[in-house]
Every structure is written in C-alpha cells, then in structure tokens.
C-alpha positions, 0 to 999 in steps of 0.5 A: 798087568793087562786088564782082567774083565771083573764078574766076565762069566756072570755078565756073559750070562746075563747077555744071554747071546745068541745066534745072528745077534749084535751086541754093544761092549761099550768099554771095550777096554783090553777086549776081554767081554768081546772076546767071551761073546764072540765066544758064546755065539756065532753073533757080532760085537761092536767095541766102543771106547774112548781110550785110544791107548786100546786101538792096537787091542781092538785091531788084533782082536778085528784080525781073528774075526773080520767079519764079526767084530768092528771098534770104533773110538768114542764113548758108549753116549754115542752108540746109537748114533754109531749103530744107526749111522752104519744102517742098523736099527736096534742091538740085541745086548748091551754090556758096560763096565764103568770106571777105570780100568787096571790097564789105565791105572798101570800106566804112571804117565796117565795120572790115574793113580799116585802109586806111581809119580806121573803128570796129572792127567786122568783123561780117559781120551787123552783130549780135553781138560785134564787134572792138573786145569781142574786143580789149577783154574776151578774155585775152592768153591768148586773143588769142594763141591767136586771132592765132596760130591764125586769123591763123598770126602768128608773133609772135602773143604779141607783138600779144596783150600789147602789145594788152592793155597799150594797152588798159589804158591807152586803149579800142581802138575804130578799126582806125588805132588796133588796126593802129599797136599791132599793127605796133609789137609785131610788127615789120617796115615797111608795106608789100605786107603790112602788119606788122597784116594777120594779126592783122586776118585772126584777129579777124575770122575769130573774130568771125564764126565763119568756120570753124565755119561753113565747117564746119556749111554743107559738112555742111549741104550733104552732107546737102542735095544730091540724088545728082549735085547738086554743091558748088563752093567757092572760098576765099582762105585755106589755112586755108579751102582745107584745111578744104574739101579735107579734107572733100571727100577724106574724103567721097571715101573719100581721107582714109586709106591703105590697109593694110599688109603689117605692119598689115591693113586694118581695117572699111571705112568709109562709103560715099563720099559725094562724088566729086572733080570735080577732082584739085587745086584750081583756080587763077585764070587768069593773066590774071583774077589779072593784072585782080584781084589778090584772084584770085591766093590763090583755089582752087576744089575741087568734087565731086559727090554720090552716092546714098550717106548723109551723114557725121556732122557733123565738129567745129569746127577749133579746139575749144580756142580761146574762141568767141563764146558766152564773149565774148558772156558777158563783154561 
C-alpha cells in the first residue's frame, strides 16, 4: 500500500503557489505533496527526508522534472542550512506532514507497527539508537516518563516495570514480543485500539526525536520564509497539533491576553511574525476520512510570514525527559 498524502488538496490550497516560487516539502515521503505543487505552478520544490527508503521515489520524480525538482536526505530541522548552503535566501512555502507514514508502517522489517511481527526498530533514518536499545538500556524511570509523556498512557508505570522485569529475564528484540508484554501490564482486550499502541506511539516518537524536530524545523522555517511565503502543517497527534498551534499563535501575537483593570498591560512583545490563514484547524472532509481512515485524527494549521524578525528558537517540549544522546552513551 503506497502512501496517500492526507488533506493533499486542503494543504495545496493553503500553499497557495505560484509562478517562479521555491517551496519546502519537508516530508517528502512517497512525493505526493511535490508532485501537487509542481502541478499547481511552473515553481520549484525542494524534497527533504530522512527516510532513505524514498530516494528511488525522489529520483523518478527528478527524472519527470529536472530542472524544478531537487531532494536531499536529511530532516526538514535542517532546510535552512540546505536552502542557504546551495546559494538561496528565503522560500516561499513550506509544507510538512509530521508522523509516520503508511509506507513505513507497511514495511514489517522497520518495526513501526506489531500488525506484522518484525525487529524492533522504528528509525525513520535507519542510523542511531533503535527501539529495541530504548527498552533494553533506559531505566524504568525513564520509560515511564517516555510512555507517559509521548504515548499520555495511563498505566505507563505499568508497561515501563513489566518491560524491565521481562528484559531481565530475555532480550526484547520484535515488535510481537514488546506489544504481549505491553498489553499484559496494561490491561484491556486488542481490539479498534490495541491495549500496546500508546506505548509504541512514545518510543517511536522518542526514537526519532519527532518533537524536538517539529520544534527546530517551525523555527527553521520562520527564519526561511520570505514576507508572505507560507507554513502548512498537517499533523496526526494532539501532541504534534499543540505544539503547531502553540507556535503559530504565539508567532501570531495570540499566545497572551491583554491586561487588566487590576494588573496593566506590561512592554509589548515582538512584532508578529506570522498571521493565521485559518481561525481553527482544519479537518479531513467527511468523505476523504470515510476513503482513508488514517485522515480522520488530521488537522491542518497554516499561516503566513510577515516582513517582521524571527522569534528566538523555542525550547524542547519536554526537557526532563532522557534524549538520544544519553541512549547513545549507554549503548
């Protein structure tokens, strides 16, 4: 099953582009957003992605349109660095979907999902620590925090003791083996949501680093965009939609009321940075949601760049809890 761009039309809209434009698809994934604005103006697009499973993608695509198409690997974090470093200055668009995609999920031996037995994995790269040094050197402490934070399961104590105690007695290397112990401690039947899916949901989001990402490639696209270039994300998890809108309300001058009769207002802050294209987020048509049931958790939140200066870079969502670098020590 190839991956279907969710709310592709909604987002093309939102992108708005045009004639002579460079635009960002940060997640390139199986090209479906490149190929929509390529289609929609005589512009360019730059592909980013870390997957290197989507290279063979991304050079068919470079075939059909040489000169308005270019990919590089490596995550959207770093497209200012890429944009600047080949001698331009600003884009006009950027668009993301964040999360993984069905293309990932569908490959058993990336260990996305235990709908199919596979090693557990989960690295969008391919490079790094993967799952199975998460569940086999982090502390219970420490996968409790993760489940907990990044997964909001309930009984994240639960999975993160029952984890270790199985670990000492046998190395968790599948996803069939991680999802039994999981589901075990936490308790509840598979079924529409299998009792494991938080859990998996938290150590992948840890083992790719996904909001600190989604953090440092907003910002990095702030500071990318030229006055009127616009941002379009669409995410899958409320974890994802509040960081996004959290961001853009603040870079909209929204973040904070105003003062009050008891307490005035105190120095204006910086200038607004973005304006909202849209009040709310938007949602998945009833018939797309209907036709792909991934569309239904979607929302879409753009805006779009004014001529005032970047915020300064915002810090990482969850600072207490252990990140990649100790993992990497410890393995």
């Amino acid at each position: 099953m190839s991956h279907a761009p969710v709310m592709l039309d909604e987002a093309v809209t939102a992108l708005n582009p045009r004639d002579g434009g460079l635009y960002v698809d940060g997640t390139f994934g199986a090209g479906g957003y490149s190929r929509a604005i390529l289609a929609a103006a005589d512009c360019r697009v730059l592909g980013l992605d870390r997957d290197p499973s989507v290279q063979h993608l991304a050079e068919a695509l470079k075939k059909g349109c040489p000169a308005r198409f270019a990919f590089v690997r490596a995550p959207f974090s770093m497209m200012e660095e890429i944009v600047r470093s080949s001698g331009g200055e600003t884009v006009d668009g950027v668009v993301l979907d964040i999360g993984v995609s069905s293309m990932q999920i569908d490959q058993a031996e990336r260990g996305f999902s235990f709908a199919k037995d596979g090693p557990l994995d989960m690295r969008m790269s391919g490079e790094g620590p993967s799952a199975a040094d998460a569940v086999a050197l982090l502390s219970e402490a420490e996968l409790s925090a993760i489940f907990h934070h990044y997964g909001e399961e309930r009984r994240a104590r639960r999975a993160a003791n029952a984890i270790v105690r199985a670990r000492a007695e046998a190395p968790i290397e599948t996803t069939a083996q991680l999802a039994e112990i999981v589901a075990r401690a936490v308790g509840g039947k598979p079924g529409r949501i299998h009792p494991a899916t938080r859990a998996f949901q938290a150590l992948r989001i840890f083992i790719n680093d996904e909001l600190g990402e989604l953090v440092r490639g907003l910002s990095a696209a702030e500071r990318l965009l030229a006055p009127l270039g616009r941002l379009v994300v669409v995410t899958f998890h409320s974890l994802e939609d509040r960081i996004v809108k959290t961001f853009l309300r603040a870079r909209a001058g929204l973040a904070g009321g105003g003062g009050s009769r008891h307490a005035p207002e105190g120095p204006a802050g910086p200038a607004p940075s973005f304006s909202l294209l849209h009040r709310k987020a938007v949602e998945a048509s009833e018939a797309e949601t209907e036709a792909n049931p991934r569309a239904r958790s979607a929302k879409l939140r753009a805006a779009i760049r004014t001529e005032a200066p970047a915020f300064a870079e915002e810090a990482a969502p969850f600072p207490d809890l252990p990140d990649l670098t100790r993992l990497e020590a410890a393995r």
